[in-house]
C-alpha positions in Angstrom: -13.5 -4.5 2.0 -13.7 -3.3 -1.8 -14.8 0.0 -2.8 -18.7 0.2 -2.8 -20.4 1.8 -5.9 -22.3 3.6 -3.0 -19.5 5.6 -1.9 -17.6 6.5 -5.5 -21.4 7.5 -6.0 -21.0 10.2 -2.8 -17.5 11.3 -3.5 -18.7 12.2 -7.1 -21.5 14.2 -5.5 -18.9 15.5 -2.8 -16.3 16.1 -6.0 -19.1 18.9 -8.1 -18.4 21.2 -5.2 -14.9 21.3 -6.1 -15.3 21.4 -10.0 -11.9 22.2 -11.9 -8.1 20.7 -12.5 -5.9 19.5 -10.4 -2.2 19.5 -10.9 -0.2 17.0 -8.1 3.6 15.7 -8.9 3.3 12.6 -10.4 6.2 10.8 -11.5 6.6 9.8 -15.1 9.5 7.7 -17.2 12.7 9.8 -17.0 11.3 12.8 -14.8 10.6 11.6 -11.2 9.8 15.6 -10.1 7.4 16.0 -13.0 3.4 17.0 -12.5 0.3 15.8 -14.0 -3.1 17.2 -14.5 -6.5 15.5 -14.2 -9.1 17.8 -15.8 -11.9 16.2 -13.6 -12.8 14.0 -10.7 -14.1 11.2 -13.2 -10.5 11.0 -14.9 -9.0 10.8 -11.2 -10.7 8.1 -10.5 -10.2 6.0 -13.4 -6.3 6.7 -13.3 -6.6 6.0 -9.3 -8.9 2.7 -9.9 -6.6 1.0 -12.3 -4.0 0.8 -9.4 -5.1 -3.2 -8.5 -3.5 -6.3 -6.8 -2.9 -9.1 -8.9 -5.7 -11.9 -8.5 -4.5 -14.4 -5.6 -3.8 -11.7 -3.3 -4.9 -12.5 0.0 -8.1 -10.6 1.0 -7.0 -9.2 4.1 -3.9 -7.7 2.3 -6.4 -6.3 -0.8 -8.6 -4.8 2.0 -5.7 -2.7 3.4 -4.9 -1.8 -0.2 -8.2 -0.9 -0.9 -8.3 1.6 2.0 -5.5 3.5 -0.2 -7.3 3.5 -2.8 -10.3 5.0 -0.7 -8.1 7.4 0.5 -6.3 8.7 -2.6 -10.0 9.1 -4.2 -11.1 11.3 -1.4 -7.9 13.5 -2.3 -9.4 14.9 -5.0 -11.6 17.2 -2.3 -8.8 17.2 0.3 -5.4 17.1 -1.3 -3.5 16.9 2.3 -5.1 13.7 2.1 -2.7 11.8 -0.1 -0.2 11.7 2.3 -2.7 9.5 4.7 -3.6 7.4 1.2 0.9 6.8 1.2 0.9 6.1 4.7 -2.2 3.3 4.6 -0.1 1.8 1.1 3.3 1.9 2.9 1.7 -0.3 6.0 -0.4 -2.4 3.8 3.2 -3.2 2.3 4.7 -3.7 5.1 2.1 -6.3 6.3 2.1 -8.3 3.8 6.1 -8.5 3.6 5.6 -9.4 7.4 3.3 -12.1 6.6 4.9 -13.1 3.8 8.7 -13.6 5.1 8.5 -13.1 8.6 8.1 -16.7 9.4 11.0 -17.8 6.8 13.3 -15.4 9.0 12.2 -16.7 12.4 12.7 -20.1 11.1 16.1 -19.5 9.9 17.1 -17.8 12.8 16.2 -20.6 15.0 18.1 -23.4 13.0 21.2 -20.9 13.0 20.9 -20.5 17.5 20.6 -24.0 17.3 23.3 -24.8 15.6 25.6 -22.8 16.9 24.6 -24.0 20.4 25.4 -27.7 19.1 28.6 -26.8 17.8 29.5 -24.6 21.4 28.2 -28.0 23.2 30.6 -30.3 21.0 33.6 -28.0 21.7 33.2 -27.7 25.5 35.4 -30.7 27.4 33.6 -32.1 30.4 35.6 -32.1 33.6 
């Protein structure tokens, strides 16, 4: 389900009790330990809101992603929170390589039993 206005409206409300910078390791060109700073929760979000699927995506993959995205917004009250926002991405990720390949790999895999049961069938003599 995409991100409703409703609730980027609450965690902006939620995010004034918590005014201030954050700092968070971010990795940039050339410097995968380096750290960046967001001044405010608006700036977050915007950086965090231009993360998006390319169009053609299925839905159900976009929803998963989008639950990320939820997620890694919500850090910005919560930082501990990013690490649930990786681990919603990673299986997002990992569903859709499932749905994509999965069934290419079974496939395969049956044509290679079955053709390595013809050739064991071909090379046994009958008595």
């Amino acid at each position: 389900m995409p991100i409703a206005p409703e609730f980027l409206t609450a965690l902006a409300r939620a995010a004034e009790f918590s005014p201030g910078e954050r700092t968070i390791p971010w990795p940039s060109s050339g410097q995968p330990g380096s750290f960046v700073t967001f001044a405010d929760f608006p700036e977050w979000q915007r950086v965090i809101l231009g993360f998006q699927l390319a169009v053609g995506v299925p839905r159900s993959m976009a929803d998963l992603f989008d639950r990320a995205l939820k997620l890694y917004l919500t850090a910005w009250l919560d930082f501990d929170l990013v690490t649930a926002g990786e681990m919603v991405a990673l299986a997002a990720l990992e569903h859709s390589l499932r749905d994509c390949y999965l069934g290419y790999f079974r496939e395969r895999h049956t044509e290679e039993v079955v053709a390595r049961a013809k050739r064991r069938k071909c090379n046994t003599k009958p008595r």
